[in-house]
C-alpha positions as CSV (number, residue, x, y, z in Angstrom):
1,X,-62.2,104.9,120.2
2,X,-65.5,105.3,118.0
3,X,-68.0,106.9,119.1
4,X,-71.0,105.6,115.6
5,X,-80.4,109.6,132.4
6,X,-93.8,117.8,152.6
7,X,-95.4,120.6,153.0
8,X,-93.4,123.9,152.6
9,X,-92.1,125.3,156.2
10,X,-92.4,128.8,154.7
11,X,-91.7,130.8,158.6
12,X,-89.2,132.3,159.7
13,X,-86.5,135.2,157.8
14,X,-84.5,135.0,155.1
15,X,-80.7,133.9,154.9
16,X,-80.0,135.9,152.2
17,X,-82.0,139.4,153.0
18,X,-84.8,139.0,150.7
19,X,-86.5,142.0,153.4
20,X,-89.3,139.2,154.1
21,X,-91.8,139.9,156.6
22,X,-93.3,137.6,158.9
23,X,-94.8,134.5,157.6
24,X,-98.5,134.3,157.2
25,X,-100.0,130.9,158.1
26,X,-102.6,131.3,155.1
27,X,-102.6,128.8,153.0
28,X,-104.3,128.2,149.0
29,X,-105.0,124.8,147.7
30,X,-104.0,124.8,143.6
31,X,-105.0,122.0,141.1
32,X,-102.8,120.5,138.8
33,X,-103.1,120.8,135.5
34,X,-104.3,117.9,133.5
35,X,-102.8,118.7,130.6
36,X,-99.1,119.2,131.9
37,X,-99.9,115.5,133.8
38,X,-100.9,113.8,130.9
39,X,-97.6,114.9,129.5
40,X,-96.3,112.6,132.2
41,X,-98.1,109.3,131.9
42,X,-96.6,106.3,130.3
43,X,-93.5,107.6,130.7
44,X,-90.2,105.6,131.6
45,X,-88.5,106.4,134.8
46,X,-87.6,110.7,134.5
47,X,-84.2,110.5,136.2
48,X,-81.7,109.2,134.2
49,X,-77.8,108.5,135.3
50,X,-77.0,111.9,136.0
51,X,-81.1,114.1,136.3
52,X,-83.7,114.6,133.7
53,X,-82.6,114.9,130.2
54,X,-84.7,115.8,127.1
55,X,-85.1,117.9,123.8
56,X,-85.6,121.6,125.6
57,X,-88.9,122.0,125.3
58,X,-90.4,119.1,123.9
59,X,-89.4,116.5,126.6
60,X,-87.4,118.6,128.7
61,X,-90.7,121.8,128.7
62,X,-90.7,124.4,131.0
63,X,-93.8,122.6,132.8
64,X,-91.9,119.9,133.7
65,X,-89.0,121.4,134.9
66,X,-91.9,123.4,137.1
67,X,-93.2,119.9,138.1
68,X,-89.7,118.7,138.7
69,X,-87.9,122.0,141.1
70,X,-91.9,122.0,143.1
71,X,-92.1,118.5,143.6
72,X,-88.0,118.8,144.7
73,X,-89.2,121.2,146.9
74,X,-91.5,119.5,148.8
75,X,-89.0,116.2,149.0
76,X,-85.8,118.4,149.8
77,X,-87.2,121.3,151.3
78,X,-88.2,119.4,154.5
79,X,-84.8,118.1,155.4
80,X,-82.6,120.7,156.6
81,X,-85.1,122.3,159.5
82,X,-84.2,125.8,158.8
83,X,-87.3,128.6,159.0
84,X,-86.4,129.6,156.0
85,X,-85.6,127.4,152.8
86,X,-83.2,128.0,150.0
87,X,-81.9,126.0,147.0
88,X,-79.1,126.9,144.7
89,X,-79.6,127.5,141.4
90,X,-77.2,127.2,138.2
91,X,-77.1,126.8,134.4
92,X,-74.8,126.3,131.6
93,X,-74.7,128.8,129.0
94,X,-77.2,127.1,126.4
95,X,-79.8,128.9,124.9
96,X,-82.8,127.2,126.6
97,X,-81.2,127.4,129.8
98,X,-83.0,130.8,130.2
99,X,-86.1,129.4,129.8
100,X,-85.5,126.3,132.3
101,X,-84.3,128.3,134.7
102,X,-87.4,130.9,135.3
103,X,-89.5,127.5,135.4
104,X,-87.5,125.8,138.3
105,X,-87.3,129.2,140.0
106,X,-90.9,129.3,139.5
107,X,-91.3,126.2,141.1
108,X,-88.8,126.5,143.9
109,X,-90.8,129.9,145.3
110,X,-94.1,128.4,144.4
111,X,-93.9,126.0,147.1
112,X,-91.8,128.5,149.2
113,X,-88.3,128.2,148.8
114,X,-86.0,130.5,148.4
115,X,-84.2,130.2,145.4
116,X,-80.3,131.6,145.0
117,X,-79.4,132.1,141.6
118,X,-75.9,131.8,140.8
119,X,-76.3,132.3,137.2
120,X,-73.6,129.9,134.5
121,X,-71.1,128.4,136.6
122,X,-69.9,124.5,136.5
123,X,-72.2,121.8,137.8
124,X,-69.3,121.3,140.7
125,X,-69.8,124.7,141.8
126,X,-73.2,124.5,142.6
127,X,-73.0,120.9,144.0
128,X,-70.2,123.1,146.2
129,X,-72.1,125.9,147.1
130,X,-75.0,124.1,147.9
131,X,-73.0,123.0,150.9
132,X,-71.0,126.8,150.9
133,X,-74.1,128.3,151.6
134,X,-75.6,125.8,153.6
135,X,-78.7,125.3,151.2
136,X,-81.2,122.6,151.9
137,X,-80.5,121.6,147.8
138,X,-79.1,122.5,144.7
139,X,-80.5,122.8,141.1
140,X,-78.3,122.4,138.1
141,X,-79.6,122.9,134.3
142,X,-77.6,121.5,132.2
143,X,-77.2,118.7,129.6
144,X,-73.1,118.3,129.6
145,X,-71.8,117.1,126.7
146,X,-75.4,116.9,125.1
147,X,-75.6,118.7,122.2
148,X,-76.9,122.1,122.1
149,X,-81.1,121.4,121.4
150,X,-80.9,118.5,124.6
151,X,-80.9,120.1,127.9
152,X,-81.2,118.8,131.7
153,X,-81.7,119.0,135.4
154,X,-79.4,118.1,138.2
155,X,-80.6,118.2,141.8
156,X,-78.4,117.5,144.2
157,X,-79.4,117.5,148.1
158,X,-78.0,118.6,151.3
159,X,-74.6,119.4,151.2
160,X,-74.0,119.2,147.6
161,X,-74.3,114.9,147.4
162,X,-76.3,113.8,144.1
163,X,-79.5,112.4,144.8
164,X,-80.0,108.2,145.5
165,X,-82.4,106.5,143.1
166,X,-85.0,105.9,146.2
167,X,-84.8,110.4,146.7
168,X,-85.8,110.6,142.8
169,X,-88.3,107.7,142.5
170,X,-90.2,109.8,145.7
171,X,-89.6,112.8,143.9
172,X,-90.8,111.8,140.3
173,X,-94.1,110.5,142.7
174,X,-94.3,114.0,144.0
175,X,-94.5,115.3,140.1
176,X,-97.1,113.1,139.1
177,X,-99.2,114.1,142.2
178,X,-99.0,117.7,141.5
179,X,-98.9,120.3,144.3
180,X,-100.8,120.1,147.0
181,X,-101.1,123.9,149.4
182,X,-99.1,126.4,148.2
183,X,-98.8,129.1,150.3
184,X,-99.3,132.6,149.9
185,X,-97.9,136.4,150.7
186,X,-94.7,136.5,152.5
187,X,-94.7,132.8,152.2
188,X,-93.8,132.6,148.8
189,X,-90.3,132.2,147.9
190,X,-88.0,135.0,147.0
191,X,-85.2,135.0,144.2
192,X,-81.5,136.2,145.3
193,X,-78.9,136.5,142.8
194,X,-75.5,134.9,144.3
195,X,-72.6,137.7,143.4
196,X,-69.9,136.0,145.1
197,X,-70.7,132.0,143.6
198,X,-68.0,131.7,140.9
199,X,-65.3,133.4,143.5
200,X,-66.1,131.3,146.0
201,X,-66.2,128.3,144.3
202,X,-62.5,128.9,142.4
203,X,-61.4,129.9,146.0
204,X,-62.4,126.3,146.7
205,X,-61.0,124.4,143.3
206,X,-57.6,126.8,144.0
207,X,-57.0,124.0,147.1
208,X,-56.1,121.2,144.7
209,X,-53.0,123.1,143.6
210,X,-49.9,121.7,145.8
211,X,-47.5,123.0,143.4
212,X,-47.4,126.1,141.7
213,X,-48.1,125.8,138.2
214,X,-45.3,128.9,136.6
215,X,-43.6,128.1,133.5
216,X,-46.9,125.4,132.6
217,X,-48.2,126.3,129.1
218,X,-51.8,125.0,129.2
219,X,-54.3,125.3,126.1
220,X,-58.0,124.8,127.7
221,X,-60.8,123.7,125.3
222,X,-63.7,125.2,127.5
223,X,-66.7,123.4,125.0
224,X,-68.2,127.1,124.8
225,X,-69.6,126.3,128.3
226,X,-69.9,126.5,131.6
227,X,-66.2,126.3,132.0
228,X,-65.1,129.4,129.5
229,X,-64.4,131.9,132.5
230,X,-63.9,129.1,135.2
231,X,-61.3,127.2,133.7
232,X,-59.3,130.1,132.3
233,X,-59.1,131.8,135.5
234,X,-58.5,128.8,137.9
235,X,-55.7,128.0,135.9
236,X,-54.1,131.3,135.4
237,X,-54.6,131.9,139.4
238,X,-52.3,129.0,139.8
239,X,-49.7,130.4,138.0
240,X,-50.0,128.2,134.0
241,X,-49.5,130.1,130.7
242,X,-53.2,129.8,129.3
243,X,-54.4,129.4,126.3
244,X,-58.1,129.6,126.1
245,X,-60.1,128.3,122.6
246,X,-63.5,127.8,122.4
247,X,-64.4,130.5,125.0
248,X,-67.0,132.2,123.7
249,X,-70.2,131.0,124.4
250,X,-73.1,132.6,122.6
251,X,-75.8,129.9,123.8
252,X,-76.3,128.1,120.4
253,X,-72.5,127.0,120.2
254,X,-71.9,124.8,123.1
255,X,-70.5,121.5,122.1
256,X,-70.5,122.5,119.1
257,X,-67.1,119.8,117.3
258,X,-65.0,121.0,120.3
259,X,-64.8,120.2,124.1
260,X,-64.4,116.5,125.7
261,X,-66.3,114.8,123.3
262,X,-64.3,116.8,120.1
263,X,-60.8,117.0,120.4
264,X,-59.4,117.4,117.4
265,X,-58.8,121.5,117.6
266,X,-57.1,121.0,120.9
267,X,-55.0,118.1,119.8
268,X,-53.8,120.7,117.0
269,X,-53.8,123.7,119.0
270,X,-51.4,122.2,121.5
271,X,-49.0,121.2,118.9
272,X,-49.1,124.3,116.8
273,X,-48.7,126.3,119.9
274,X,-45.9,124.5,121.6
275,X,-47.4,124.4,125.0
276,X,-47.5,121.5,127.7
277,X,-50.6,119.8,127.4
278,X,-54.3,120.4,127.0
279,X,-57.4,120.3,128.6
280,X,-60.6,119.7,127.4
281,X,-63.6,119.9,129.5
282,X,-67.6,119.6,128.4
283,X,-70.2,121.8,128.9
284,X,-70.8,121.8,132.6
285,X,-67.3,121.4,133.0
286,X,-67.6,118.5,135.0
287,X,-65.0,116.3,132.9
288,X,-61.6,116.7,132.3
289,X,-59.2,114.6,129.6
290,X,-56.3,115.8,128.2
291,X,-53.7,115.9,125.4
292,X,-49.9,115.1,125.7
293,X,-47.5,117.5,124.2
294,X,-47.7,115.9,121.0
295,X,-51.1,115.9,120.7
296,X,-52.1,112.3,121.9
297,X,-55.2,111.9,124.1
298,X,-54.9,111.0,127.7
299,X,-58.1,109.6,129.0
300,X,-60.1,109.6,132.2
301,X,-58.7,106.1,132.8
302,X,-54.9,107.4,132.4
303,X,-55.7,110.4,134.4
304,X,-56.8,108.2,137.2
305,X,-53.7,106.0,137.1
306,X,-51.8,108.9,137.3
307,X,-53.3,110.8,140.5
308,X,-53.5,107.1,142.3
309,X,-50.1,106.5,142.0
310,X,-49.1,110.4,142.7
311,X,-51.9,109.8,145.8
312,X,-50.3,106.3,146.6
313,X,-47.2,107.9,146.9
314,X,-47.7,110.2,149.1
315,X,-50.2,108.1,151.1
316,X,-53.0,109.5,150.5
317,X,-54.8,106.7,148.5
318,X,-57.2,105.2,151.1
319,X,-57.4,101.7,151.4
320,X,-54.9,101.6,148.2
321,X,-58.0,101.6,146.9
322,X,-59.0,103.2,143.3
323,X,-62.8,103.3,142.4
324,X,-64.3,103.1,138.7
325,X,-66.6,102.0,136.4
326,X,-67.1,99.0,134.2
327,X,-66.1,101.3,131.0
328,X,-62.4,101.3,132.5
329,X,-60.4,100.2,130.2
330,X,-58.6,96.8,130.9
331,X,-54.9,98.6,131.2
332,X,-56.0,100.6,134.1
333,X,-56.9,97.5,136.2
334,X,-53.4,96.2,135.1
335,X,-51.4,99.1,136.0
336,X,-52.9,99.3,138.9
337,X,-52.3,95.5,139.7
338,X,-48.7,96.1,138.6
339,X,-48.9,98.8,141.5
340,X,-50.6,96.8,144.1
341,X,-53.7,99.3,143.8
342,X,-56.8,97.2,144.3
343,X,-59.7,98.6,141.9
344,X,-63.6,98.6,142.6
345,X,-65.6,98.3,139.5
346,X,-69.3,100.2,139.6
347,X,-72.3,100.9,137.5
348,X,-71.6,103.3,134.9
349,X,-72.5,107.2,136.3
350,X,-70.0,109.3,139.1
351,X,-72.7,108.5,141.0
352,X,-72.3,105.4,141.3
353,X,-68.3,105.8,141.8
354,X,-69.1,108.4,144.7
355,X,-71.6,106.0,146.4
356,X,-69.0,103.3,146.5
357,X,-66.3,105.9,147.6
358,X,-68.4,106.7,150.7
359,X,-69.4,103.6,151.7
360,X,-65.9,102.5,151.7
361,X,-64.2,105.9,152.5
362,X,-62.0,105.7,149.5
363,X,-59.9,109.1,148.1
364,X,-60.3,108.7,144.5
365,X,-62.5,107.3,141.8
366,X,-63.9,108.2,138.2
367,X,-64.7,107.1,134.6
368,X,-63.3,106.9,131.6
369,X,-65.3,109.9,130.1
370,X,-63.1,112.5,132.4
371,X,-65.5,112.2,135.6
372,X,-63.1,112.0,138.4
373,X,-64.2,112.4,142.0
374,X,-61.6,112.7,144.9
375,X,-63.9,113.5,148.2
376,X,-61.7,115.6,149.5
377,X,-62.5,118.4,146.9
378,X,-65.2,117.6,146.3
379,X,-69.3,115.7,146.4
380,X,-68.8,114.7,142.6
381,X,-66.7,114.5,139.4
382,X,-64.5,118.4,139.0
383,X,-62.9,119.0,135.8
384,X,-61.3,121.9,136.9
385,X,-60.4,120.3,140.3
386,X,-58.9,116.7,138.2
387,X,-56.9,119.2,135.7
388,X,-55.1,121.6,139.0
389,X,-54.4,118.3,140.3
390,X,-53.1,116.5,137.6
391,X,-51.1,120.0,135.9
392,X,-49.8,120.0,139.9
393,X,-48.5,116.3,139.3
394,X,-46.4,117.4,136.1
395,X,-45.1,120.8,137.9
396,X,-44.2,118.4,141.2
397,X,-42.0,115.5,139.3
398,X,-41.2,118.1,136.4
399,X,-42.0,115.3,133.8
400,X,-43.7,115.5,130.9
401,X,-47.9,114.1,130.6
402,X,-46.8,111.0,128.2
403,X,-44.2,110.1,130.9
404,X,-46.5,110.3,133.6
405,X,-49.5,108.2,131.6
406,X,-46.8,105.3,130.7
407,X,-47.6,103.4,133.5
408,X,-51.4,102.9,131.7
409,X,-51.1,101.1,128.6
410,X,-54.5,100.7,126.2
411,X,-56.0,97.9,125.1
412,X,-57.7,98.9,121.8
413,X,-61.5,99.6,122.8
414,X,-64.1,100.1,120.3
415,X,-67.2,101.7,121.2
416,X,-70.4,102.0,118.9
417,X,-73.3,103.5,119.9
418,X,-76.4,102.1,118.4
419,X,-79.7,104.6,118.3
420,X,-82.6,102.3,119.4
421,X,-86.5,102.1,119.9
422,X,-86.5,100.3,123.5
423,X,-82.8,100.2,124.8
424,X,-84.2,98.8,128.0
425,X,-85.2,95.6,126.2
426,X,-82.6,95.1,123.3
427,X,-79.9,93.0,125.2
428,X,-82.6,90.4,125.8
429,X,-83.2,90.1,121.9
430,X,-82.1,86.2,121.2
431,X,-80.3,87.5,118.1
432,X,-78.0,89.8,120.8
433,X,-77.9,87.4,123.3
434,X,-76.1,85.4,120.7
435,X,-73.9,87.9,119.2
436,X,-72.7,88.7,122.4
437,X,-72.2,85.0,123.5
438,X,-70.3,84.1,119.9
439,X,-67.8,87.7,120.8
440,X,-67.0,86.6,124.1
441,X,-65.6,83.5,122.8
442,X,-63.9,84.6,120.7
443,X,-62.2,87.0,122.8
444,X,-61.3,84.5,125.7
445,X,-59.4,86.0,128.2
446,X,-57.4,88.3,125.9
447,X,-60.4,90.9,125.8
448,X,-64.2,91.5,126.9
449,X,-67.4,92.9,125.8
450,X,-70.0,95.2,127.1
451,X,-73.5,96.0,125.9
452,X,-75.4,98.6,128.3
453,X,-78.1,101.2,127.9
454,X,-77.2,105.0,128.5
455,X,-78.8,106.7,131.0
456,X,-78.7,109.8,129.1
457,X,-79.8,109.1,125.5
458,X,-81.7,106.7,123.8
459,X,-78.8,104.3,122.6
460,X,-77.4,101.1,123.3
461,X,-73.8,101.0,124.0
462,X,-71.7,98.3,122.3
463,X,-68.1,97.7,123.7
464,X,-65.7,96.0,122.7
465,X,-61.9,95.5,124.0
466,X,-59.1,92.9,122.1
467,X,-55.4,92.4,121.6
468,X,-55.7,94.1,118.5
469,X,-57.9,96.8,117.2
470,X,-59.1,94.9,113.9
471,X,-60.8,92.0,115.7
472,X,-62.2,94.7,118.5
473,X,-63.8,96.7,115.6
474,X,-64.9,93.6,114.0
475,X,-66.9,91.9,116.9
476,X,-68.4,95.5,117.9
477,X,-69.5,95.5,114.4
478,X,-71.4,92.6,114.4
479,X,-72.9,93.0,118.2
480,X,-74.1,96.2,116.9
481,X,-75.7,95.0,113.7
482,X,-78.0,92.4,115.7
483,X,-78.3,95.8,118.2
484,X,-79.9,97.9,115.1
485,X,-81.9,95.2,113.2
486,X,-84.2,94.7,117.0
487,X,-87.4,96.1,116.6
């Protein structure tokens, strides 16, 4: 594959000891700056597919991340009817996380939340211990597989579920409103550091194991990030030989040629160190893909095929039912044909996936990126969850990964990302339209094309998938050409 988005309730005590006295009633009204708004106007919508993502402090500043965790506050902070508010708050290692975080903390206890800071952990364990510690809502700052200057904010709401687009559209009002009354004294929020948050949470990953994983040799590309002592640890808990590279985050490296979105030093360190498989997670760890014990890459879409048919098997997949995106590749939707699995395409973003899982109450669902979401374990995609279940798969039927990812066989997919001026307008270019008209008829039914904005970064995603991998590269080729020469 080539790879060229309410008035604090501030009574009440403490649910985490903060010593607070008795809330006083008085309350301070505080402008908003005009400058920070202006920062704001003429903007495109803030939340992207998965929060707010930007250049750390130039479109990501520490202002608006204020903006963002206060107005948050006053949207969130309402719903859970507790006399005293809390939200979680985590990070991923990257430098400018520092900075991110004393600004949403700032915010959260402006407007007189309590704010539990869990420090780096995965962006599943705050969405899990948002609900652990039964917080009205959860902060994470991260940008995932972004590279190291981007950064980003999650928010997820009560029990640990991301936000829907009508939550964020309120809560992008609330920033460009500014505060209102802020209150004052024992009213303002308090800041708790959260000792326990990574135990707890690989207490709670642990319960995807059903079979122990002794005599598994696992190498884990942790991406320098969130999932450096996570992963490691979850894994060696259930019994794997682990082999840990790119473990040492220093909050410049994350990202950084390794990770899901640079495999290369896995594929080779699995080979040169004999082992099993690999795993290769991103920065906030909520991805998982993997490498065969020859170094071949198993994909999101294989690693679905492989946990619906182990969950089929054991009749566990709701509804036979598996749940993914439109990237899916076109051998997922016929091995799961071939196995009577009925699939529900979405929107790209796990979102998406887990809306459509709980409206229908389906068991399993993901993307191709590595974002797999099984409800059971969890409010959105795990990596450290999908790899204990899948390494559980191979220590259950004692068969190797490429034996258990047969069942899924490729179609060559080429995907070029094209870096554009307006990506919300380019598909509508005539000179696309027609590009994209002249592909799909040359494809027929032997292969399809996709042209979609990311939510995350300002490209246009060009897709192709054919028989063969010549005439896939050739029509993405010339999509993205037309793509690149809009103005």
């Amino acid at each position: 594959m080539l790879t060229a988005r309410v008035c604090p309730d501030a009574g009440g005590e403490s649910r985490f000891d903060t010593d607070s006295a008795a809330a006083r009633a008085a309350r301070s009204p505080v402008s908003f700056s005009a400058g920070i708004c202006e920062k704001f106007v003429g903007m495109a919508r803030l939340f992207g597919t998965d929060g707010v993502r930007g250049v750390a402090n130039q479109a990501l500043t520490a202002e608006l991340a204020l903006a963002l965790s206060s107005a948050a506050a006053r949207r969130l902070g309402s719903v859970g009817g507790h006399a005293r508010r809390v939200a979680v708050v985590g990070r991923d290692p990257r430098a400018s996380g520092e900075m991110l975080e004393a600004a949403v903390i700032a915010g959260l206890t402006s407007e007189g939340v309590d704010a539990l800071r869990v420090g780096v952990v995965p962006t599943p364990a705050v969405a899990y211990l948002t609900s652990a510690y039964d917080a009205d809502f959860g902060v994470m700052i991260s940008a995932s597989h972004n590279p190291m200057p981007d950064n980003g904010i999650k928010i997820f709401g009560p029990g640990g579920h991301k936000l829907d687009d009508a939550t964020e559209d309120r809560i992008e009002e609330l920033v460009h409103q500014g505060p209102g009354d802020r209150p004052v004294g024992a009213s303002i929020g308090r800041v708790v550091d959260a000792d326990d948050a990574l135990d707890r949470y690989l207490r709670h990953a642990g319960k995807a194991v059903t079979t122990r994983l002794d005599g598994l040799t696992v190498v884990v590309d942790c991406a320098h990030g969130a999932a450096s002592v996570a992963a490691p640890q979850a894994y060696r808990a259930a019994g794997a030989n682990v082999i840990a590279i790119n473990a040492a985050p220093d909050g410049l490296n994350i990202n950084d040629r390794c990770g899901s979105t640079h495999m290369e030093a896995l594929q080779a360190a699995v080979v040169s160190h004999g082992a099993d498989l690999g795993i290769a997670h991103d920065g906030d760890a909520d991805r998982c893909l993997a490498v065969d014990a020859r170094g071949r890459i198993v994909d999101g879409d294989a690693i679905m095929v492989i946990l619906a048919l182990a969950m089929q098997e054991a009749g566990e997949l709701a509804s036979n039912t598996l749940v993914t995106t439109v990237m899916s590749n076109l051998g997922l939707h016929l091995a799961m044909r071939a196995a009577g699995v009925t699939v529900r395409t979405t929107s790209v973003g796990d979102r998406y996936v887990l809306e459509e899982l709980r409206a229908g109450e389906f068991s399993l669902g993901g993307e191709q990126s590595g974002h797999i979401v099984m409800p059971t374990l969890g409010t959105t995609g795990d990596g450290i969850v999908t790899a204990l279940r899948l390494m559980s798969r191979m220590a259950q039927t004692r068969k190797p990964l490429a034996a258990l990812a047969d069942p899924m066989q490729t179609l060559p997919q080429v995907l070029i990302n094209v870096a554009v001026a307006d990506k919300a307008t380019v598909a509508d270019a005539p000179s696309v339209r027609t590009a994209v008209a002249e592909a799909e008829a040359a494809l027929g039914d032997t292969g399809r094309i996709l042209l979609r904005p990311s939510g995350t970064e300002q490209v246009v995603r060009v897709m192709v998938e054919a028989a063969d991998e010549d005439t896939a590269r050739q029509l993405a080729v010339r999509v993205a050409e037309q793509v690149s020469a809009v103005r």
